[in-house]
KEKESE-606184 format. One record per atom (N, C-alpha, C, CB): residue number from 1; atom name; x negated, y negated, z negated. Coordinates in steps of 0.1 Angstrom, whole numbers, plus 5000, padded with zeros to 4 digits. Glycine has a CB too. Layout:
<sites>
SITE  pos  site  east  north    up
SITE  NUM    CA     X      Y     Z
...
</sites>
This chain:
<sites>
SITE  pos  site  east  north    up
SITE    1     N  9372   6905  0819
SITE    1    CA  9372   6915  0830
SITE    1     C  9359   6914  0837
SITE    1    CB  9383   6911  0840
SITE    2     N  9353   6904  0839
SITE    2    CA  9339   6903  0843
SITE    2     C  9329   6915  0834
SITE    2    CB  9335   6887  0839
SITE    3     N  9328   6914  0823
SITE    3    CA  9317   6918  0817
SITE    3     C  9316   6935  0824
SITE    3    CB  9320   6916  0800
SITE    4     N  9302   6941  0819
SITE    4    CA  9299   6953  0823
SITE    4     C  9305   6963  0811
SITE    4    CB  9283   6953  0825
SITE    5     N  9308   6973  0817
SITE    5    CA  9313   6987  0811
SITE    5     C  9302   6998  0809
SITE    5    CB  9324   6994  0822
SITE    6     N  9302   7002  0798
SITE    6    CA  9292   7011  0797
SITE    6     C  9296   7022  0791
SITE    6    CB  9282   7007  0792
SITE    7     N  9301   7036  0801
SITE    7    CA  9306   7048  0801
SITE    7     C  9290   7059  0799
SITE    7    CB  9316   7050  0818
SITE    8     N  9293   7071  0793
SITE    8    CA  9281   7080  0790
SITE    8     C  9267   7075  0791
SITE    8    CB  9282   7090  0801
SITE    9     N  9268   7064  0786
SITE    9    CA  9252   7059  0784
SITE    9     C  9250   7049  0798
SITE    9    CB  9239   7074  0783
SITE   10     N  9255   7053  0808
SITE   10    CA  9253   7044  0818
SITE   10     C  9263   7034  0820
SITE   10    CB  9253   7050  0830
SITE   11     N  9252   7015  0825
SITE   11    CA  9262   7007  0824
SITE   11     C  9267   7008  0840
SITE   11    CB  9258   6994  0819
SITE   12     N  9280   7003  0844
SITE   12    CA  9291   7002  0849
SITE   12     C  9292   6988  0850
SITE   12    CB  9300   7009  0843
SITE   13     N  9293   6978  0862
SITE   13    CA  9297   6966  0863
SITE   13     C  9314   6968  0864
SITE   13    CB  9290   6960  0875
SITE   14     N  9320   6959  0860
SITE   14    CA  9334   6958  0861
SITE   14     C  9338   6955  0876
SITE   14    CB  9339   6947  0851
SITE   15     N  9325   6954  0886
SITE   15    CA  9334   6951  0900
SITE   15     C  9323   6966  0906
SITE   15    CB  9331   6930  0911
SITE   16     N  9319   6974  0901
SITE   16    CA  9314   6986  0908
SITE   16     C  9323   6991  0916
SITE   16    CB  9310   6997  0900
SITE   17     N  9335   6995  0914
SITE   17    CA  9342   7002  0922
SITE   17     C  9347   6993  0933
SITE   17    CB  9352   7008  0915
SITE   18     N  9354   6979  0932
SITE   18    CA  9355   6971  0945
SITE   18     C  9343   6967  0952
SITE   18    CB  9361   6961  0943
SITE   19     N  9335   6969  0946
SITE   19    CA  9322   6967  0956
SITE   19     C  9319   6982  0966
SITE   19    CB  9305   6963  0944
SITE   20     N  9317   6992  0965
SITE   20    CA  9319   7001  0970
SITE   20     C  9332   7000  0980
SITE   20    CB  9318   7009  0961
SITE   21     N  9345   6998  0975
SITE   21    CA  9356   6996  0986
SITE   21     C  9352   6987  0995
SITE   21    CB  9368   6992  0982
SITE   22     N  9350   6973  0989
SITE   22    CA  9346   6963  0998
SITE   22     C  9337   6966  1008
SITE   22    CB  9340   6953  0991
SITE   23     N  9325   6973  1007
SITE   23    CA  9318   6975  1015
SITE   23     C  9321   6987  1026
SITE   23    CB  9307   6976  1009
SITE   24     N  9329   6998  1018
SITE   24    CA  9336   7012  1024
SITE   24     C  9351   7011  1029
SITE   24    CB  9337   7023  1012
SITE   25     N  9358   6998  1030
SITE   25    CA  9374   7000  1029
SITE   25     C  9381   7011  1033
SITE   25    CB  9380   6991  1037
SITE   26     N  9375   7022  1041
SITE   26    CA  9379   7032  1046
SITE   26     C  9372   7047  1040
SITE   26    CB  9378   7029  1059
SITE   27     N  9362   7045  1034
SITE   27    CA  9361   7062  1026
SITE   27     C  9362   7062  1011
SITE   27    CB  9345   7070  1028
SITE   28     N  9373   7074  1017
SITE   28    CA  9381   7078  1003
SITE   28     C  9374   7077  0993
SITE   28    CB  9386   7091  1002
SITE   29     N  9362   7085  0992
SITE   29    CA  9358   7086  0976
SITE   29     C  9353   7068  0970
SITE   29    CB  9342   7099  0975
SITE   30     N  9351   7057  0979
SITE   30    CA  9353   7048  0972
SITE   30     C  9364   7044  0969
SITE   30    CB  9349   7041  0975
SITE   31     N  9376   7044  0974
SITE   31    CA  9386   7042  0973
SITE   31     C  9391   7049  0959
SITE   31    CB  9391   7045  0984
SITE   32     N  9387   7058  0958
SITE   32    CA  9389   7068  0945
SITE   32     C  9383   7061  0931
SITE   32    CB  9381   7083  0948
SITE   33     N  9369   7058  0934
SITE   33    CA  9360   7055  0925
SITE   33     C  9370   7037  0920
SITE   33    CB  9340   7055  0932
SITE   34     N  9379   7030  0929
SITE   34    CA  9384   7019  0930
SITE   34     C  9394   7019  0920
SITE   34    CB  9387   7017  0942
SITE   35     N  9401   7030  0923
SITE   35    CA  9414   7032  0920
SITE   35     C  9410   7038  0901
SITE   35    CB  9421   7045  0934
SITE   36     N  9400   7047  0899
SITE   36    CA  9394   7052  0885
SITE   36     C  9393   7041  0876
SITE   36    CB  9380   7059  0886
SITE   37     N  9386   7031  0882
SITE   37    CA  9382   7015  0874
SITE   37     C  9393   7007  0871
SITE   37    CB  9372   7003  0882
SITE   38     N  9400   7008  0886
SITE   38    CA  9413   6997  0883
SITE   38     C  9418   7002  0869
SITE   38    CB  9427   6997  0897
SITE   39     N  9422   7019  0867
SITE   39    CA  9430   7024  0857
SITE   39     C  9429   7021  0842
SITE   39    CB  9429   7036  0859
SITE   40     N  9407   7025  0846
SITE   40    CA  9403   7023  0831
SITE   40     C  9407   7010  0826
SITE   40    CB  9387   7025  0828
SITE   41     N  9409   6996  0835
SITE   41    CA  9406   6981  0831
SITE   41     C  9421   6985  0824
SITE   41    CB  9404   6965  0845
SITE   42     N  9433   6987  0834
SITE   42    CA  9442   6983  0831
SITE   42     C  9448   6990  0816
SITE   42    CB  9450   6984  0843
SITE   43     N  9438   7003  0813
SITE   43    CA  9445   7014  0803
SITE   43     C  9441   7007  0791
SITE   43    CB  9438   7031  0803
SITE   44     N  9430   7001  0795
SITE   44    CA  9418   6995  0780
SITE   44     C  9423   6976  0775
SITE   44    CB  9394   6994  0788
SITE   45     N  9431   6972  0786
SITE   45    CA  9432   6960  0788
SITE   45     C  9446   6955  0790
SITE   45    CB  9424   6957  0797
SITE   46     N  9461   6957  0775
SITE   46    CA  9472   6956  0776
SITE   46     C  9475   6937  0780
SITE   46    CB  9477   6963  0763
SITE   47     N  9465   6932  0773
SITE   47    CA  9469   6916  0786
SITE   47     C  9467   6921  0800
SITE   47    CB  9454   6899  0786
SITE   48     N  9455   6920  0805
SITE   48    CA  9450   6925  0820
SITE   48     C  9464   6930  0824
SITE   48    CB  9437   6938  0821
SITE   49     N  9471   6939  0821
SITE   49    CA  9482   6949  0825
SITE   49     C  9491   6944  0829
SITE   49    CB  9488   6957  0818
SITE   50     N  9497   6935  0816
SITE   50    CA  9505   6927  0817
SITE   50     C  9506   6912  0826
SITE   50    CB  9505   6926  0806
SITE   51     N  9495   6907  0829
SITE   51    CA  9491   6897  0836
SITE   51     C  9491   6900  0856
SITE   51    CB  9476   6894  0830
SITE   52     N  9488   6917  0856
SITE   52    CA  9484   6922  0868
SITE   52     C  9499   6919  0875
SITE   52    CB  9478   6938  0867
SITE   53     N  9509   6934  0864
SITE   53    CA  9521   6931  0865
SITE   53     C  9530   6920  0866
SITE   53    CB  9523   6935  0859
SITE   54     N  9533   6909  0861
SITE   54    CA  9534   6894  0859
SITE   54     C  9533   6885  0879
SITE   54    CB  9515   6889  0846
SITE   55     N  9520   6891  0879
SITE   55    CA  9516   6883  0892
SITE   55     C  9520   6891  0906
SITE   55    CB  9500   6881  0893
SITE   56     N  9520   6906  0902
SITE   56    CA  9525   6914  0913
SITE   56     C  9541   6912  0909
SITE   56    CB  9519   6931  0913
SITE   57     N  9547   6911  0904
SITE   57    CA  9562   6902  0900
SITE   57     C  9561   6894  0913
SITE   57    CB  9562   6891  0882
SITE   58     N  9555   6882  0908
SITE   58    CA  9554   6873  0913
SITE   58     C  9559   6869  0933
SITE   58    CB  9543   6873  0908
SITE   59     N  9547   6879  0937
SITE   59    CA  9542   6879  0948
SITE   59     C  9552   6890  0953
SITE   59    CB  9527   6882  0948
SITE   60     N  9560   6892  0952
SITE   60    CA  9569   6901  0955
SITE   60     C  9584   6896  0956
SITE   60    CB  9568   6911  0947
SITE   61     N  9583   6885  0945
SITE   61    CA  9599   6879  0945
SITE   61     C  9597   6869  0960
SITE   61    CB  9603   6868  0927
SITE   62     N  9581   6865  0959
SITE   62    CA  9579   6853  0972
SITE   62     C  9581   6861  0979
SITE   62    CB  9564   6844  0975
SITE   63     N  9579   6871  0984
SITE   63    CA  9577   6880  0999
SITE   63     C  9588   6882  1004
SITE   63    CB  9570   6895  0997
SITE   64     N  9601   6886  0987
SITE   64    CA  9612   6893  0995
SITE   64     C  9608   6911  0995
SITE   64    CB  9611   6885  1014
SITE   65     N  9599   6916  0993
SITE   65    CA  9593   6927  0992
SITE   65     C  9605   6933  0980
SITE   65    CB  9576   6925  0988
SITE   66     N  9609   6944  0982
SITE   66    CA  9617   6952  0973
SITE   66     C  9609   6955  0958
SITE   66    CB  9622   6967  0980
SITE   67     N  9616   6962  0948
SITE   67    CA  9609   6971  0939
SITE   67     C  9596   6972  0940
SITE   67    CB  9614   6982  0939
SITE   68     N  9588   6970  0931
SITE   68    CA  9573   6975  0929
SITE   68     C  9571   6981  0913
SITE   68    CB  9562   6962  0932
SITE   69     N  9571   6988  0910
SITE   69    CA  9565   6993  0897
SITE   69     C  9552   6998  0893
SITE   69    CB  9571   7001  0895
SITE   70     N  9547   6997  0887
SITE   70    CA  9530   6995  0878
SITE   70     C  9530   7007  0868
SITE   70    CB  9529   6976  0867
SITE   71     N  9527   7021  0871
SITE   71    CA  9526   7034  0857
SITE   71     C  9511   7031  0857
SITE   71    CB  9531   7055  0859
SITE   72     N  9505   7027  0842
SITE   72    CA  9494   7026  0839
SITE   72     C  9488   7037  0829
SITE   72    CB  9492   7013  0836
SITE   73     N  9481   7042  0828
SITE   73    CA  9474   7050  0813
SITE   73     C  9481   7063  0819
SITE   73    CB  9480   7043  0793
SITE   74     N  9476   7073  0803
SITE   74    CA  9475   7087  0805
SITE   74     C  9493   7089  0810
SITE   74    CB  9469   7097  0789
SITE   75     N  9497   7096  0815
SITE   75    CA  9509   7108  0817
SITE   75     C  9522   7095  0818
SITE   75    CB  9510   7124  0799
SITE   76     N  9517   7084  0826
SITE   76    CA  9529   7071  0824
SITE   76     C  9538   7073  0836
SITE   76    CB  9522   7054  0824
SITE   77     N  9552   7071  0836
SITE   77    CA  9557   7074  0850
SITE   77     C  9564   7061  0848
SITE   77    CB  9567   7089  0855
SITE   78     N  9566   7053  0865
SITE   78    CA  9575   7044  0871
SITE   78     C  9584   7050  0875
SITE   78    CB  9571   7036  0881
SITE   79     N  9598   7045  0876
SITE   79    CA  9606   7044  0884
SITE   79     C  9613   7032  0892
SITE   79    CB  9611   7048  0879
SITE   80     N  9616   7033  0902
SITE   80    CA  9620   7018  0909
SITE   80     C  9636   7022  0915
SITE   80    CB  9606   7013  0925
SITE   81     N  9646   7018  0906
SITE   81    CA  9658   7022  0909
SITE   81     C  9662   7029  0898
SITE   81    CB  9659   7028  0920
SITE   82     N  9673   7037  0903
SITE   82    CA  9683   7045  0892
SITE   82     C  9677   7061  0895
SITE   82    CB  9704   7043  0897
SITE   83     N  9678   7069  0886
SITE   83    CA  9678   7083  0881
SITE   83     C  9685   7089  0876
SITE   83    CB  9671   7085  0877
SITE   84     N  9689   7099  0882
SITE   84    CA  9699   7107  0872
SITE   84     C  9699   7120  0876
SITE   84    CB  9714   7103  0872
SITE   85     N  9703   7129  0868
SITE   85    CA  9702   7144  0869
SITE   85     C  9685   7149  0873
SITE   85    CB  9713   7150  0882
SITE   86     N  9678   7142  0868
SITE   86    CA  9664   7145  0869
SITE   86     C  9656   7148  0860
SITE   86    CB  9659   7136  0873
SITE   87     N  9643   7157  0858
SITE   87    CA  9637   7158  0846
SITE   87     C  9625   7151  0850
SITE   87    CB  9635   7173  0841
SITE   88     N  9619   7146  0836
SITE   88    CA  9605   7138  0842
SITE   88     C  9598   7147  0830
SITE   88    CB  9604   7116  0841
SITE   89     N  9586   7148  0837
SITE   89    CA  9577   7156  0831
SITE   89     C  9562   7149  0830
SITE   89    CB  9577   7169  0840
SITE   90     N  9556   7146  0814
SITE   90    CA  9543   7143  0815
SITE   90     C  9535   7152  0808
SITE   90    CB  9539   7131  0810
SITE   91     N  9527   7157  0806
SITE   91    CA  9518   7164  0800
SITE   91     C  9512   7175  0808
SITE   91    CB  9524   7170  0789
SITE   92     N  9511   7188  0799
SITE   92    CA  9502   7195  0805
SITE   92     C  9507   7211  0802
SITE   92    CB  9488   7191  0799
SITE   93     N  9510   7217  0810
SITE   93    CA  9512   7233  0812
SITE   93     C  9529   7233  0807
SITE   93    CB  9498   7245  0800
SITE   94     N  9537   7223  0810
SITE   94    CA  9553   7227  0809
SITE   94     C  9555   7232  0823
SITE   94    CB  9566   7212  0805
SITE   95     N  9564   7238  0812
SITE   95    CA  9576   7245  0824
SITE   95     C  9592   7243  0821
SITE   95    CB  9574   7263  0824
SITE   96     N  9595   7238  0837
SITE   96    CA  9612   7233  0832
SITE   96     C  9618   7250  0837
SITE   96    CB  9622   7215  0844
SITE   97     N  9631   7253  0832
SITE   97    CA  9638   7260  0833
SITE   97     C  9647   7261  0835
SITE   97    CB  9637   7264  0829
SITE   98     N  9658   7261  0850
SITE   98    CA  9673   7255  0847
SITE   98     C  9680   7260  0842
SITE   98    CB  9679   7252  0855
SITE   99     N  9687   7252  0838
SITE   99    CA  9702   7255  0827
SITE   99     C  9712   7261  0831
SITE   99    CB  9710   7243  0821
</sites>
């Protein structure tokens, strides 16, 4: 996780984007640029994912804190609880139509 990332020819430190939050905690587009890295680590990095998940487990059973679910990578959906009579939709240009 340490090492540097190197996207379109430019390198990328693996803490670029929390360094910008860290220093910005409050403007959005770092927060954005935060949230982009966290995704790429976790999309590219099925330990990392699993480890993230694992510890946010964790820290949640200690808290008492309800449900937390983790959708990582392209078109992934959580649910926290039961669903029913619902459609879940990932991709690109559907259309639902009711029955």
């Amino acid at each position: 996780m340490g090492a540097d990332m190197v996207e379109d020819g430019q390198q990328t430190g693996s803490t670029g984007g929390s360094a910008g939050v860290g220093k910005n905690p409050d403007d959005a587009d770092a927060q954005g640029a935060f949230r982009l890295q966290l995704r790429k680590l976790l999309a590219d990095d099925a330990d990392l994912l699993a480890d993230v998940a694992r510890l946010w487990a964790e820290v949640n059973a200690a808290s008492g804190v309800g449900n937390t679910n983790i959708a990582a990578g392209n078109r992934s959906v959580a649910i926290g609880g039961h669903v029913s009579g619902s459609v879940i939709v990932t991709g690109d240009q559907n259309q639902i139509k009711p029955s």
